[in-house]
C-alpha positions in Angstrom: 163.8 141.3 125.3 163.8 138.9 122.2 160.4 138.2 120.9 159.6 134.6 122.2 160.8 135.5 125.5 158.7 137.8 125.5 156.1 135.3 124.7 156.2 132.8 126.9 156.8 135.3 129.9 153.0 136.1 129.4 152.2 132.6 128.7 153.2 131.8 131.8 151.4 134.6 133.6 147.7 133.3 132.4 149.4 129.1 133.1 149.4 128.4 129.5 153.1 127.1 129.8 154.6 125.4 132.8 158.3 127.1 133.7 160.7 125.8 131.8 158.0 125.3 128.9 158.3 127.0 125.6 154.8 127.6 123.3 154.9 125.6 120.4 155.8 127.0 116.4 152.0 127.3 115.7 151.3 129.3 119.3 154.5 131.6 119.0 153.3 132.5 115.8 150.1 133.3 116.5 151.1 135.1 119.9 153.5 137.2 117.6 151.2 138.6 115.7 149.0 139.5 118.4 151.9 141.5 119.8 152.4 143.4 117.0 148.8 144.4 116.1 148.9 145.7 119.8 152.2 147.9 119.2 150.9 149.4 116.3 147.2 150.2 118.3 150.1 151.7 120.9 151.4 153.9 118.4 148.0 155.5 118.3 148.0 156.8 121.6 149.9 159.8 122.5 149.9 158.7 126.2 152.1 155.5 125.2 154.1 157.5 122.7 157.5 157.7 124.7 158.8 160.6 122.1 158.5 162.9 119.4 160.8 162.8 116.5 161.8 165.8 114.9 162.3 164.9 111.2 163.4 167.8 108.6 162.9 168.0 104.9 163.7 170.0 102.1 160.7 171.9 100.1 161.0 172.8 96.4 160.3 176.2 94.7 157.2 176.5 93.4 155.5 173.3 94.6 152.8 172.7 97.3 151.7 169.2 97.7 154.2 166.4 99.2 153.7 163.0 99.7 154.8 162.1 103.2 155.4 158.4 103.9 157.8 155.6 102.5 158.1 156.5 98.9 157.0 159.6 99.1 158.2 162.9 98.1 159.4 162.9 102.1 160.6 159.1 102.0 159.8 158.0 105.7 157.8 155.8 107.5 154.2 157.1 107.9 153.7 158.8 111.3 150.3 158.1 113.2 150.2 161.5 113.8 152.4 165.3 113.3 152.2 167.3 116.2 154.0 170.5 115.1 155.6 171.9 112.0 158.2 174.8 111.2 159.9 176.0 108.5 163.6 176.4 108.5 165.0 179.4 106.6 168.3 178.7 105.0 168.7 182.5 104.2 171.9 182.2 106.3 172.8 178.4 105.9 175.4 178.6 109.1 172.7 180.1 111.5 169.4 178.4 109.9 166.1 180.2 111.2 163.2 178.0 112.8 159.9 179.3 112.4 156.9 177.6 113.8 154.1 177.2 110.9 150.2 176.3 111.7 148.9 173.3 111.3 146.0 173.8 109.2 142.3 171.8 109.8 139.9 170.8 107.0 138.1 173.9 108.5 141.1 176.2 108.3 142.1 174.7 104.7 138.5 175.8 103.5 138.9 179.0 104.8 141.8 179.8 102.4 140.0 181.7 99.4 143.2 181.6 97.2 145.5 178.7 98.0 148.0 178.9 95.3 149.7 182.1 96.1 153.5 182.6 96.3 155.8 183.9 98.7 159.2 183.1 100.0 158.4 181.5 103.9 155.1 179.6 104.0 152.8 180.3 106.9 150.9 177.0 107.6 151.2 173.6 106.5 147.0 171.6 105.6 147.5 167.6 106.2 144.7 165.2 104.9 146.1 162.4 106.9 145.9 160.1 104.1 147.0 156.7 103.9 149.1 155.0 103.1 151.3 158.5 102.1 150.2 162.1 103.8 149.6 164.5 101.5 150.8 167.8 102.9 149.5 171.5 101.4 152.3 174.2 102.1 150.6 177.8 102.5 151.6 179.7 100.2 153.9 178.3 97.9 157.2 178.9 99.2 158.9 180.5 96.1 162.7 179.6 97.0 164.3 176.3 98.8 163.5 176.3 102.5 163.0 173.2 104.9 160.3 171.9 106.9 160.9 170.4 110.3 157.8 168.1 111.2 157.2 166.8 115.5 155.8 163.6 114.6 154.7 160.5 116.6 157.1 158.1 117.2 156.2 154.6 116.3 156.8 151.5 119.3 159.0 148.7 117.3 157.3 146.4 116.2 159.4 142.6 116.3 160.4 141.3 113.1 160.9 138.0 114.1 160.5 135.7 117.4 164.2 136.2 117.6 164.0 140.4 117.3 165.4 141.7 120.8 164.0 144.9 121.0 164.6 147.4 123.9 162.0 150.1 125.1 162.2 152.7 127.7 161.7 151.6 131.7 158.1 150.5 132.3 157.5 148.9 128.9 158.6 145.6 129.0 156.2 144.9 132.2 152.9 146.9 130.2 153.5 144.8 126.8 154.2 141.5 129.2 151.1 141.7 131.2 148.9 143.5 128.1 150.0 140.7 125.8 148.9 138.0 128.2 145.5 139.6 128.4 145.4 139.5 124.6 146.4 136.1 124.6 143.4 134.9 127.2 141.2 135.9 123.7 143.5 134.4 121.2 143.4 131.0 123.2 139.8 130.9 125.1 139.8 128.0 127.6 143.9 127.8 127.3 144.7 129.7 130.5 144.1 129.3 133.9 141.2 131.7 135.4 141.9 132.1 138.9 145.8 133.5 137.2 144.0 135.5 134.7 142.3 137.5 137.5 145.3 138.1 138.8 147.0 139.6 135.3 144.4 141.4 134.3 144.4 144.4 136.8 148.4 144.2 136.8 148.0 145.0 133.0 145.7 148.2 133.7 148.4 149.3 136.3 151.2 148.4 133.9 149.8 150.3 131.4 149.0 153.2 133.7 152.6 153.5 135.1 153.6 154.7 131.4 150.9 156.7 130.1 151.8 158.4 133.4 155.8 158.9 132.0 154.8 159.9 129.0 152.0 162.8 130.2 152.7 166.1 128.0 153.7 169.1 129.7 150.4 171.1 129.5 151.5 174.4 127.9 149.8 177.4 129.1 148.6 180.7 127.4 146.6 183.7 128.2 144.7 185.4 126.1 146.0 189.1 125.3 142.7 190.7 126.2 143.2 189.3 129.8 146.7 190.7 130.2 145.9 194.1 129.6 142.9 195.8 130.9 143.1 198.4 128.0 142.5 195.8 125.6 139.4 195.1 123.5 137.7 192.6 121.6 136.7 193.0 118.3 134.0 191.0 117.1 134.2 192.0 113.4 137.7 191.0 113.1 138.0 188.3 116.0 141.1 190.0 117.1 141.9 192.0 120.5 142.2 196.4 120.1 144.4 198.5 121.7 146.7 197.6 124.8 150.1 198.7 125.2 150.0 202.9 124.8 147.7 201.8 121.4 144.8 204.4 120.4 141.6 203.3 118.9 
């Protein structure tokens, strides 16, 4: 759906346009940007986020920090947020090897007591979420050329123009239709009809709904070693489950 179609669809859900009507230079301009600030407060939310990218990048020896956004030492667009990260060993370049990395907190970072060691695979990735460029802490310094694969966020489109025709999965077109004419009621108070707006406003919620709904994250489950295993133990010293499996203390 192009952009001003787009627009005066939800024009004509709150009766600021007539059918046939079209909003005026001034109005789609306005309504334009309004549409766009609410893709990009979209692309914060996980639950509207129709899919992860999967976007791979080469590290160097002997370096750590990387810049992550356009310009950056990884030159792509900025993603709200990484879900995972591996590393890709190129040991055998036909068969490369995935390896899922953590995904350090500021907690976990702190915790690192020496944080430029060396070592061939790094073991975690630390992200300070800057802005406008990421800056991303490889743990410890991979010491020959490897990869990084990064799960990221995958920003809505936003429209470049009131003639951008942008297509979305099903379900989007009637959320940003009925959300953007609830936006709109704000942008122009006293410019819609009431008894209509009542009428938009819940469809917008439901909308809305219907696609967080799609996009809900398989919940991943995991039990805890010391539950699988009666012979197990926890170790308070050393936060880690003893014995299981034929082990002796």
């Amino acid at each position: 759906m192009r952009a001003l179609d787009l627009i005066s669809s939800s024009m004509r859900l709150i009766g600021s346009l007539a059918s046939g009507e079209v909003p005026t230079s001034a109005e789609a301009s306005d309504a334009l940007t309004v549409l766009n600030q609410m893709l990009d407060s979209w692309a914060a939310d996980r639950l509207i986020v129709f899919t992860i990218t999967i976007q791979e990048f080469a590290l160097t020896p002997s370096q750590q920090v990387y810049t992550y956004g356009v310009g950056g030492n990884f030159n792509a667009p900025r993603p709200a947020r990484i879900d995972r990260a591996s590393i890709v060993s190129l040991t055998n370049p036909s068969q490369p090897l995935e390896l899922p990395i953590d995904y350090y907190t500021n907690w976990d970072w702190q915790q690192v007591p020496v944080k430029n060691i060396q070592t061939t695979l790094p073991q975690a990735v630390y992200d300070d979420q800057g802005y406008p460029l990421r800056n991303l802490s490889f743990w410890p310094i991979p010491t020959v050329v490897v990869n990084t694969r990064l799960y990221v966020w995958t920003a809505l489109s936003s429209f470049a123009s009131l003639t951008t025709d942008n297509s979305y999965p099903p379900g989007y077109i009637e959320a940003l239709r009925y959300n953007l004419a609830v936006r709109l009621m704000a942008e122009m108070p006293g410019g819609f009809d009431p008894v209509m707006a009542q009428t938009t406003a819940p469809l917008a919620i439901e909308s809305l709904a219907r696609v967080k709904s799609m996009n809900l994250p398989l919940i991943e489950a995991f039990c805890d070693a010391a539950l699988n295993d009666k012979s197990v133990r926890y170790n308070y010293y050393s936060d880690t489950p003893v014995g299981g499996q034929g082990s002796r203390w």
